[in-house]
mmCIF file of the protein (N, C-alpha, C, O) and its ligand, coordinates in Angstrom:
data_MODEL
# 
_entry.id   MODEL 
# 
loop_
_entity.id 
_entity.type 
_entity.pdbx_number_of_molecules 
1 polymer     1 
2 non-polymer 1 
# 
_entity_poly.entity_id                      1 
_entity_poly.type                           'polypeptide(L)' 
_entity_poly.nstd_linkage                   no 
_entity_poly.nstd_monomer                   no 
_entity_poly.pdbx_seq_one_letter_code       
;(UNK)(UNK)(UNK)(UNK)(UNK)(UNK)(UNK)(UNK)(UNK)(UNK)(UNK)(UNK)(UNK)(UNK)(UNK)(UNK)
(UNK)(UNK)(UNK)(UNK)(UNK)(UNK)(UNK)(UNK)(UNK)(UNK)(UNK)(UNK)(UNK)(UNK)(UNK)(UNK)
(UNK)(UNK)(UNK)(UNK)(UNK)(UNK)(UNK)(UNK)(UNK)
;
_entity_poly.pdbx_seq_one_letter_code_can   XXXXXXXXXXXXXXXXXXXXXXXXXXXXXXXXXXXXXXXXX 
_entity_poly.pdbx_strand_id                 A 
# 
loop_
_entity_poly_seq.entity_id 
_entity_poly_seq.num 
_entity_poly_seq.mon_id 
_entity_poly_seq.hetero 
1 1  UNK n 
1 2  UNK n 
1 3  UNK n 
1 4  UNK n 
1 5  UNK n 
1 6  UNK n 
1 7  UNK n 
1 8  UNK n 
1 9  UNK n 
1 10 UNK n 
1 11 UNK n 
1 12 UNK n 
1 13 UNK n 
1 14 UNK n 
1 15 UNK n 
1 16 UNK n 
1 17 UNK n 
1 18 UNK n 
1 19 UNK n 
1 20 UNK n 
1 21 UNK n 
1 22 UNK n 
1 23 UNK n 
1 24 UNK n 
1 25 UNK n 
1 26 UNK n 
1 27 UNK n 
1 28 UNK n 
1 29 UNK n 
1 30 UNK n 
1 31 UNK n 
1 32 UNK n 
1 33 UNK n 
1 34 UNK n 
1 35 UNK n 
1 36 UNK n 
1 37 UNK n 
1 38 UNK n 
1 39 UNK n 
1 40 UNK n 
1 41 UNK n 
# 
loop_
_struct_asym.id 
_struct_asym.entity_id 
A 1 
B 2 
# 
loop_
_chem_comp.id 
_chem_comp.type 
_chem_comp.mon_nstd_flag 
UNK 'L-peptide linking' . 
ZN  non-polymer         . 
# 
_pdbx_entity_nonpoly.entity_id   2 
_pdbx_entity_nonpoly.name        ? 
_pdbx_entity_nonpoly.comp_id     ZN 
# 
_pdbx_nonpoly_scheme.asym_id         B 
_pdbx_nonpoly_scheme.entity_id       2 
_pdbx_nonpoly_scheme.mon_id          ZN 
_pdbx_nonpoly_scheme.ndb_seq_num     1 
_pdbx_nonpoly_scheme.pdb_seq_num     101 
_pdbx_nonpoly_scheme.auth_seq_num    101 
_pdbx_nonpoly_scheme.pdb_mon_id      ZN 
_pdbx_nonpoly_scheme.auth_mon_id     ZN 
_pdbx_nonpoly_scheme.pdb_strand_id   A 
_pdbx_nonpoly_scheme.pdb_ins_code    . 
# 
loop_
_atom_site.group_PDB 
_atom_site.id 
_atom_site.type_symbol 
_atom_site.label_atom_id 
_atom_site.label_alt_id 
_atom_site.label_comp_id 
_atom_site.label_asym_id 
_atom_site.label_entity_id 
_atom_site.label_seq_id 
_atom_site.pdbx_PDB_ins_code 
_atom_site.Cartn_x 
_atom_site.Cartn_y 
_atom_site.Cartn_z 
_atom_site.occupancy 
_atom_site.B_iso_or_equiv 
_atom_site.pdbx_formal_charge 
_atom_site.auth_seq_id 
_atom_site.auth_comp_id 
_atom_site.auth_asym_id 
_atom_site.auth_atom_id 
_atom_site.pdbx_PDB_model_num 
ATOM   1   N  N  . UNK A 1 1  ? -4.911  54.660 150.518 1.00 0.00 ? 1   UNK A N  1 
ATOM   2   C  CA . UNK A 1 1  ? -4.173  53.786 149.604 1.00 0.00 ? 1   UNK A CA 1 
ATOM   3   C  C  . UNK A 1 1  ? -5.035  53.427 148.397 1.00 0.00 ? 1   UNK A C  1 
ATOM   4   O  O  . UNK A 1 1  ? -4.641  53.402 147.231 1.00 0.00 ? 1   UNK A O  1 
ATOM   5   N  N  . UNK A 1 2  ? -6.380  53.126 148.875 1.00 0.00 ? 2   UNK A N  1 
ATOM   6   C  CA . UNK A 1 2  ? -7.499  52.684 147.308 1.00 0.00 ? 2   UNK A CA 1 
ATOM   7   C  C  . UNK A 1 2  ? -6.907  53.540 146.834 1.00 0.00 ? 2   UNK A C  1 
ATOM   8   O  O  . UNK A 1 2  ? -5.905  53.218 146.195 1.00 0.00 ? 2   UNK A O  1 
ATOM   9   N  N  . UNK A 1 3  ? -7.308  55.163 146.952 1.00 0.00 ? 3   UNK A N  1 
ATOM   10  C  CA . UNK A 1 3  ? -7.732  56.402 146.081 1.00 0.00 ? 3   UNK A CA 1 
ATOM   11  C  C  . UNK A 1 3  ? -5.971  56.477 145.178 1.00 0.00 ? 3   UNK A C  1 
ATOM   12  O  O  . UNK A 1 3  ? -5.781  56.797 144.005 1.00 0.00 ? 3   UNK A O  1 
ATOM   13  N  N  . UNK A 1 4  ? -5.113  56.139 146.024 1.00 0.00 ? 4   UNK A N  1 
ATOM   14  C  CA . UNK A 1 4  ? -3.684  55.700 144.930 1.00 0.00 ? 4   UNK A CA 1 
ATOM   15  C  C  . UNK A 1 4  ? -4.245  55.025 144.087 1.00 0.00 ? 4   UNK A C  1 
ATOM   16  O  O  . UNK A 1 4  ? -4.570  55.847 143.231 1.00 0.00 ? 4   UNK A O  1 
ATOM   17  N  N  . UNK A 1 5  ? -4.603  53.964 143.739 1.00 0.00 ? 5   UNK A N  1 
ATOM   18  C  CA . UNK A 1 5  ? -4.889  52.363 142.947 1.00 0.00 ? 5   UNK A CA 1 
ATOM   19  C  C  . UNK A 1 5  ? -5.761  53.004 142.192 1.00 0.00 ? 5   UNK A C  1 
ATOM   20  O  O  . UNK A 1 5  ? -5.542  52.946 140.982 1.00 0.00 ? 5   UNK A O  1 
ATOM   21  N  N  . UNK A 1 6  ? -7.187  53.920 142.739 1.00 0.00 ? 6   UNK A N  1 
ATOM   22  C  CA . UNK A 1 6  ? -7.791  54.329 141.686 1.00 0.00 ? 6   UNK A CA 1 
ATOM   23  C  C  . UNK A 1 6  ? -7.099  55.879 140.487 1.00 0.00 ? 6   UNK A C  1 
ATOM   24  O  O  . UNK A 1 6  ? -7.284  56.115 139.293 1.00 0.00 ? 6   UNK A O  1 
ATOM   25  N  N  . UNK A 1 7  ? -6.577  56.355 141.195 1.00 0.00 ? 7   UNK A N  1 
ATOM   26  C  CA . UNK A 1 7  ? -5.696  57.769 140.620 1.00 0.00 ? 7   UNK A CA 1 
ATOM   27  C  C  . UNK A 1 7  ? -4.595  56.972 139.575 1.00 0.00 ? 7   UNK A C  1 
ATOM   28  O  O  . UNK A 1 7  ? -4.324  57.632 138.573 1.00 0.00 ? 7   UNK A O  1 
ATOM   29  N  N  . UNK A 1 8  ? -4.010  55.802 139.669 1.00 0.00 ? 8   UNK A N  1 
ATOM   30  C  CA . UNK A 1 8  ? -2.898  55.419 138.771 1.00 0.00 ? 8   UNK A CA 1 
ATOM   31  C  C  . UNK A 1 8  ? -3.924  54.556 137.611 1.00 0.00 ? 8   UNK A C  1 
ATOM   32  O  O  . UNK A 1 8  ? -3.489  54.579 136.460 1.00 0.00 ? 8   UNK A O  1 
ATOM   33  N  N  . UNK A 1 9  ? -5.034  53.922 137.797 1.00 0.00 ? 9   UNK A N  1 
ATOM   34  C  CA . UNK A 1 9  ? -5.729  53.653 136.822 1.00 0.00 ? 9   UNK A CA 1 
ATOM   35  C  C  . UNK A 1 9  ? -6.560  54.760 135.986 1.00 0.00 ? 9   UNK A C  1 
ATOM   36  O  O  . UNK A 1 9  ? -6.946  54.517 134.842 1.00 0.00 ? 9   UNK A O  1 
ATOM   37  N  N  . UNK A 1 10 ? -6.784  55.865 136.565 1.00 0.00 ? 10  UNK A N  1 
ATOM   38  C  CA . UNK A 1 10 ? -7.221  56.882 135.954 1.00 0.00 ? 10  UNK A CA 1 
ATOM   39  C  C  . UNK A 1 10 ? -6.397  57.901 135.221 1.00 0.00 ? 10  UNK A C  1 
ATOM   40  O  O  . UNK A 1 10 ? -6.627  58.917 134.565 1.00 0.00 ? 10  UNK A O  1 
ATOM   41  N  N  . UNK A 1 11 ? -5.555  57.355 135.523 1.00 0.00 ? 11  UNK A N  1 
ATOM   42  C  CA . UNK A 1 11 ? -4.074  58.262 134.835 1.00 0.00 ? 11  UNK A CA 1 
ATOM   43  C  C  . UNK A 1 11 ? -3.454  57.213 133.627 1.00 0.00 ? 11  UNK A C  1 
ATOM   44  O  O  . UNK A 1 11 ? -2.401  57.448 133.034 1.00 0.00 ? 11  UNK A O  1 
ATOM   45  N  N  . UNK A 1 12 ? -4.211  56.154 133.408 1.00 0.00 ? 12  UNK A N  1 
ATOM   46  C  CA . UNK A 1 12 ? -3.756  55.068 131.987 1.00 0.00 ? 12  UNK A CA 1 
ATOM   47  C  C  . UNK A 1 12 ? -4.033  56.186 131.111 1.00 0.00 ? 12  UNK A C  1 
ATOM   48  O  O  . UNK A 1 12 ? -4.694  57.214 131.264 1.00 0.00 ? 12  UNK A O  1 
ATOM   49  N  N  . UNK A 1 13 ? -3.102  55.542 129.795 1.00 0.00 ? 13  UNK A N  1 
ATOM   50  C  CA . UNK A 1 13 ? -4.172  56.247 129.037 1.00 0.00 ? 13  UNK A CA 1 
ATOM   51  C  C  . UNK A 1 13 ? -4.978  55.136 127.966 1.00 0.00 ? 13  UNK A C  1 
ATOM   52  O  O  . UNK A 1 13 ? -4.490  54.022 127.779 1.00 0.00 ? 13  UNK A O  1 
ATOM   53  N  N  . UNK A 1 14 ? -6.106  55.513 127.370 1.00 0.00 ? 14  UNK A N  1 
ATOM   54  C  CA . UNK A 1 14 ? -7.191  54.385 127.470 1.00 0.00 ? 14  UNK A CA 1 
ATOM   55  C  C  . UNK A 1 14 ? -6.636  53.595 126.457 1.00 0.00 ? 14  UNK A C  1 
ATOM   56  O  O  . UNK A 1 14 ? -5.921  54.028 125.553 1.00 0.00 ? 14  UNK A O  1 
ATOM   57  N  N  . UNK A 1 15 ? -7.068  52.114 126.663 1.00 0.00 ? 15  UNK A N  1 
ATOM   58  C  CA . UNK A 1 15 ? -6.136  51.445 125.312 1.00 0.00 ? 15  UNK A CA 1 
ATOM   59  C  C  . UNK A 1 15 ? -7.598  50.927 124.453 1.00 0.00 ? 15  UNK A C  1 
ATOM   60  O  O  . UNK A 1 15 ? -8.739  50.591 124.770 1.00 0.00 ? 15  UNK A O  1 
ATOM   61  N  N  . UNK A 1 16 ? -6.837  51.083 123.241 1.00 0.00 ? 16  UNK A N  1 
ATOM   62  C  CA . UNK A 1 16 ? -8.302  50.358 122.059 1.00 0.00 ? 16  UNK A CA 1 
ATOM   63  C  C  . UNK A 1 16 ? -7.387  49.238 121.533 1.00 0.00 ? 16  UNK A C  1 
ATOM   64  O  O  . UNK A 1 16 ? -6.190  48.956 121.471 1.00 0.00 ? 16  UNK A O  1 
ATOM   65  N  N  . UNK A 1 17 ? -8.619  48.740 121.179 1.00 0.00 ? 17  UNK A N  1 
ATOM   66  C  CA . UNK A 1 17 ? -8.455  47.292 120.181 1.00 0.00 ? 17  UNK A CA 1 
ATOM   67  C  C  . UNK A 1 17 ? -7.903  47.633 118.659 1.00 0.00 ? 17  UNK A C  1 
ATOM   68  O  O  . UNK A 1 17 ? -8.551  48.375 117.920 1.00 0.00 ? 17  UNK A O  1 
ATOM   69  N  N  . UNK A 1 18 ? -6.781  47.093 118.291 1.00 0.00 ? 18  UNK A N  1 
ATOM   70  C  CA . UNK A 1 18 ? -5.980  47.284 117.277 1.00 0.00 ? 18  UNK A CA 1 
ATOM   71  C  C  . UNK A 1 18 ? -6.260  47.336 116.016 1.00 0.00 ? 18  UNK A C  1 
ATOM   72  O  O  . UNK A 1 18 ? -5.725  47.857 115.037 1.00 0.00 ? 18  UNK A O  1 
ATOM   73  N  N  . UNK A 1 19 ? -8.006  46.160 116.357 1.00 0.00 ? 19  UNK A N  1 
ATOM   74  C  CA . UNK A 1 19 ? -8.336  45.541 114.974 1.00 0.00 ? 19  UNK A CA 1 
ATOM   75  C  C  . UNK A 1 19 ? -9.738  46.628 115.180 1.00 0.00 ? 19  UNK A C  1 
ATOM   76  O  O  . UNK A 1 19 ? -10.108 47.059 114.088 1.00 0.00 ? 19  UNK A O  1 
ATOM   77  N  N  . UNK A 1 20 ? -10.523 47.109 116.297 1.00 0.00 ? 20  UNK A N  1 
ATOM   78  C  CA . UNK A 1 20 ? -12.059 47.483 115.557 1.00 0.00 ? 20  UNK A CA 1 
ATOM   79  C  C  . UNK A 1 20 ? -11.512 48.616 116.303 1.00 0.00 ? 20  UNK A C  1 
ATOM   80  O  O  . UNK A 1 20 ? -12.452 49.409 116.257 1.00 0.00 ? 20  UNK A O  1 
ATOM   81  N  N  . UNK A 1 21 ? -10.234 49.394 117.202 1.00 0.00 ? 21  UNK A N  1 
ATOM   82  C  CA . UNK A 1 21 ? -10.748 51.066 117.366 1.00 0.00 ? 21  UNK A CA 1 
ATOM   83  C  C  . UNK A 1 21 ? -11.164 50.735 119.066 1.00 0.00 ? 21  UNK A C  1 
ATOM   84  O  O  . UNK A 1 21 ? -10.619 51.397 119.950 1.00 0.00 ? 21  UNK A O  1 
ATOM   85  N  N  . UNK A 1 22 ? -12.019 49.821 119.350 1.00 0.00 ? 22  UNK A N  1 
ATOM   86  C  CA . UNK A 1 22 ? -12.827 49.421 120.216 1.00 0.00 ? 22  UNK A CA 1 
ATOM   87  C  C  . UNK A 1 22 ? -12.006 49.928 121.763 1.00 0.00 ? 22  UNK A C  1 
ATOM   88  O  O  . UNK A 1 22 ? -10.837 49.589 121.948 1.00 0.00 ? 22  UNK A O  1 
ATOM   89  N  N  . UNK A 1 23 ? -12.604 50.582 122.585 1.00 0.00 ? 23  UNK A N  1 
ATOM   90  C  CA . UNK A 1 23 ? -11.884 50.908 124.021 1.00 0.00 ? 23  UNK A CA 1 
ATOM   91  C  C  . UNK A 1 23 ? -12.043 49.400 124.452 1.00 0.00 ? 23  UNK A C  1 
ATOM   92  O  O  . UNK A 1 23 ? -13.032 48.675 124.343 1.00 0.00 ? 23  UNK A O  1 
ATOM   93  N  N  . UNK A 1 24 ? -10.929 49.158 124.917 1.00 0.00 ? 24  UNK A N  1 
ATOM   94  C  CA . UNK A 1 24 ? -10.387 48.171 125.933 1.00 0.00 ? 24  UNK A CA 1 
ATOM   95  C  C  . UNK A 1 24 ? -10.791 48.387 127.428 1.00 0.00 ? 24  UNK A C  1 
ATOM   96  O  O  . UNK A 1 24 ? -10.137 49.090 128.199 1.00 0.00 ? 24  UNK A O  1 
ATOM   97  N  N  . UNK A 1 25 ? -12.184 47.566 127.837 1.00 0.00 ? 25  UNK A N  1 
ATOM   98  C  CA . UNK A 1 25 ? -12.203 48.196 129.364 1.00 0.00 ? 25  UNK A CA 1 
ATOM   99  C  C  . UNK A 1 25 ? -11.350 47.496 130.406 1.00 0.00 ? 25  UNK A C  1 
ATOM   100 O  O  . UNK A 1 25 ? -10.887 48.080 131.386 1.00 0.00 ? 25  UNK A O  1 
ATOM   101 N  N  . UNK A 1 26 ? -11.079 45.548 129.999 1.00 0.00 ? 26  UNK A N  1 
ATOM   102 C  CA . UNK A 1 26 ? -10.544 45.428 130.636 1.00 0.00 ? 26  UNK A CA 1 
ATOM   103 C  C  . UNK A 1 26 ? -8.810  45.610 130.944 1.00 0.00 ? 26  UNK A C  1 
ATOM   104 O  O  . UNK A 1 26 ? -8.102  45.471 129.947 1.00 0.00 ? 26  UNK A O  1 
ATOM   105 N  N  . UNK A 1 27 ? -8.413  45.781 131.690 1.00 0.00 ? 27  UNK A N  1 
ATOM   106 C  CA . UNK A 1 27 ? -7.135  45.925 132.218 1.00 0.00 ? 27  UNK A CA 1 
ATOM   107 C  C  . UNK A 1 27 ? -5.871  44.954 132.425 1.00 0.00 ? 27  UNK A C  1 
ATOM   108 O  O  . UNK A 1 27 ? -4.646  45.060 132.492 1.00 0.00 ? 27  UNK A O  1 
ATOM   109 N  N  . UNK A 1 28 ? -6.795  44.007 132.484 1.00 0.00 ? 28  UNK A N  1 
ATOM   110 C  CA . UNK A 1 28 ? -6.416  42.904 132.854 1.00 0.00 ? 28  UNK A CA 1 
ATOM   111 C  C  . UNK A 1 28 ? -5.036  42.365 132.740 1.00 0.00 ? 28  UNK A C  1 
ATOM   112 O  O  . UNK A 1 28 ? -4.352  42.755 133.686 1.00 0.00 ? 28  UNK A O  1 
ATOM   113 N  N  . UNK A 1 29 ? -4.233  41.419 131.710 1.00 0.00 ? 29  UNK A N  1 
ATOM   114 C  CA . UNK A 1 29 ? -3.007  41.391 131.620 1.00 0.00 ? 29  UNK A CA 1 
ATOM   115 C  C  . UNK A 1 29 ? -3.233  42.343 129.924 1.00 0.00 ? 29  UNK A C  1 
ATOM   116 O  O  . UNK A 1 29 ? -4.291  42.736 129.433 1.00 0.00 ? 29  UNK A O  1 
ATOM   117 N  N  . UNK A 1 30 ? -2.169  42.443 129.509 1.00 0.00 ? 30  UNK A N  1 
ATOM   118 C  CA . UNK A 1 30 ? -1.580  43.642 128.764 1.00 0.00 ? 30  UNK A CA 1 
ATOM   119 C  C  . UNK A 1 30 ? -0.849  42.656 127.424 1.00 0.00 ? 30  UNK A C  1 
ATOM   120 O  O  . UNK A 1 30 ? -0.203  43.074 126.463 1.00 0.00 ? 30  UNK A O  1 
ATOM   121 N  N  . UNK A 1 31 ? -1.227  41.214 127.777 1.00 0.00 ? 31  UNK A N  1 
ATOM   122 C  CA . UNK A 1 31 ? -0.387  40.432 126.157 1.00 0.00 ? 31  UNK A CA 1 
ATOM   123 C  C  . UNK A 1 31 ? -1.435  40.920 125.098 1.00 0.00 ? 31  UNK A C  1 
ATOM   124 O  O  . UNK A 1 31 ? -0.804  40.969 124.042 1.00 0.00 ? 31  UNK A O  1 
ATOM   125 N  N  . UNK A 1 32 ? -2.766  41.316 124.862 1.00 0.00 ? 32  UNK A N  1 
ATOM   126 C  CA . UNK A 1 32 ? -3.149  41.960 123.395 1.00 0.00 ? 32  UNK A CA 1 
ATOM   127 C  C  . UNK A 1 32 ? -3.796  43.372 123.862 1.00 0.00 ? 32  UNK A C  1 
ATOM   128 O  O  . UNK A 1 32 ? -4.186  44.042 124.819 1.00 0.00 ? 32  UNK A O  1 
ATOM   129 N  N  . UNK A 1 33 ? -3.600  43.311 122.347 1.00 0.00 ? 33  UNK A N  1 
ATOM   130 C  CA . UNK A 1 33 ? -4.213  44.610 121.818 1.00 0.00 ? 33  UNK A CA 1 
ATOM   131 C  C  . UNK A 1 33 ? -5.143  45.128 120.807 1.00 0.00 ? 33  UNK A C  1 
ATOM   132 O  O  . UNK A 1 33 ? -5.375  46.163 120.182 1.00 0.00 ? 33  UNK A O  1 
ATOM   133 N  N  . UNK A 1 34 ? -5.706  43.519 120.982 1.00 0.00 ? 34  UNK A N  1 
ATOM   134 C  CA . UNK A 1 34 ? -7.500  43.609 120.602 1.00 0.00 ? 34  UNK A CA 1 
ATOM   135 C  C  . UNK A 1 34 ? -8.086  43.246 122.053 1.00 0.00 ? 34  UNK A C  1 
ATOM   136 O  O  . UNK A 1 34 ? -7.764  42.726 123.121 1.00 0.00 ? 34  UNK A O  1 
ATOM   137 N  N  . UNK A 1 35 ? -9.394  43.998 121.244 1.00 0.00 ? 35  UNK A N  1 
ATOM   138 C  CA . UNK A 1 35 ? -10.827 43.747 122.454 1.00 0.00 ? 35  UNK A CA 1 
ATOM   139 C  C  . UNK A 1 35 ? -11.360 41.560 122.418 1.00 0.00 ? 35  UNK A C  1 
ATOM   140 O  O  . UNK A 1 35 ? -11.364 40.689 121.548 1.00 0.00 ? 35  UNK A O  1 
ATOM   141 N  N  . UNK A 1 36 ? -11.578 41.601 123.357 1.00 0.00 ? 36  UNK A N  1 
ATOM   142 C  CA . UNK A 1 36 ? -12.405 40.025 123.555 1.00 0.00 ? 36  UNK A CA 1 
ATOM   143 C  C  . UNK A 1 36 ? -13.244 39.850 122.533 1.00 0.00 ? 36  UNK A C  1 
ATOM   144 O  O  . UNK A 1 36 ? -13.503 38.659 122.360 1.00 0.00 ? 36  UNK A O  1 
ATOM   145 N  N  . UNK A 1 37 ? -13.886 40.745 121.619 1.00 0.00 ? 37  UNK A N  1 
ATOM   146 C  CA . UNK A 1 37 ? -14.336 40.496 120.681 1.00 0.00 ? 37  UNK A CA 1 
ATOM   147 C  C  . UNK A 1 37 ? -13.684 39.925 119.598 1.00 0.00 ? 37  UNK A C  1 
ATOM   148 O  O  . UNK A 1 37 ? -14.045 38.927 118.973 1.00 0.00 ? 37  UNK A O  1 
ATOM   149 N  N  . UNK A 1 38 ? -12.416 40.816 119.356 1.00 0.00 ? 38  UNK A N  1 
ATOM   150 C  CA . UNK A 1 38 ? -11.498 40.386 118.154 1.00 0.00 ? 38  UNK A CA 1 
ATOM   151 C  C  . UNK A 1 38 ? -11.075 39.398 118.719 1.00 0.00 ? 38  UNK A C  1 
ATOM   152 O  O  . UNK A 1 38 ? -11.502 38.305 118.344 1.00 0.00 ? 38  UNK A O  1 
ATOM   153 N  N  . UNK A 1 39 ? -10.183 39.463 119.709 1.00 0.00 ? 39  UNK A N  1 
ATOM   154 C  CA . UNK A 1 39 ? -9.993  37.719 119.671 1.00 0.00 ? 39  UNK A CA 1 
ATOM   155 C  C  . UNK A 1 39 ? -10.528 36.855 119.921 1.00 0.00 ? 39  UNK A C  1 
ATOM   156 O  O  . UNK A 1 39 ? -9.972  35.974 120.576 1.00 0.00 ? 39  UNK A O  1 
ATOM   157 N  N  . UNK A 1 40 ? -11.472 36.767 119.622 1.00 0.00 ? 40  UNK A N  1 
ATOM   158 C  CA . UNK A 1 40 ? -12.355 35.203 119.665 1.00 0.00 ? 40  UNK A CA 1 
ATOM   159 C  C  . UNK A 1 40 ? -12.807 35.049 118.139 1.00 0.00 ? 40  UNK A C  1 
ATOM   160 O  O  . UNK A 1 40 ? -13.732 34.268 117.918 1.00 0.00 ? 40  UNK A O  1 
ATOM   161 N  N  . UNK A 1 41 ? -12.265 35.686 117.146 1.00 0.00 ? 41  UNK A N  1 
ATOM   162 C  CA . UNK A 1 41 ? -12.281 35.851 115.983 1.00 0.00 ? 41  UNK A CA 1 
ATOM   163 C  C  . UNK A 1 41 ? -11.080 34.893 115.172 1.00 0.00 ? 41  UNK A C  1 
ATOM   164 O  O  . UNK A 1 41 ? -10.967 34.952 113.947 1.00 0.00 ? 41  UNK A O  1 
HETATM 165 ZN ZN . ZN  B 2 .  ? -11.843 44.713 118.601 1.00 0.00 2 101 ZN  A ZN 1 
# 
């Protein structure tokens, strides 16, 4: 069952930050689409 959980996260496709390009590592919830950097900006 992991190797499901890890195969459907490896099958995202990678999201970047809107404002610097920046890969998005976390996953976390999905309301932005900047990196923790930009938004704390
Ligand atoms: Zn950013």
């Amino acid at each position: 069952m992991l190797e499901n959980v890890v195969e459907f996260f490896k099958n995202l496709p990678d999201k970047h930050c809107a404002k610097c390009g920046e890969k998005i590592e976390e996953q976390s919830e999905c309301y932005s689409n900047t990196c923790h950097h930009c938004e704390s900006l």
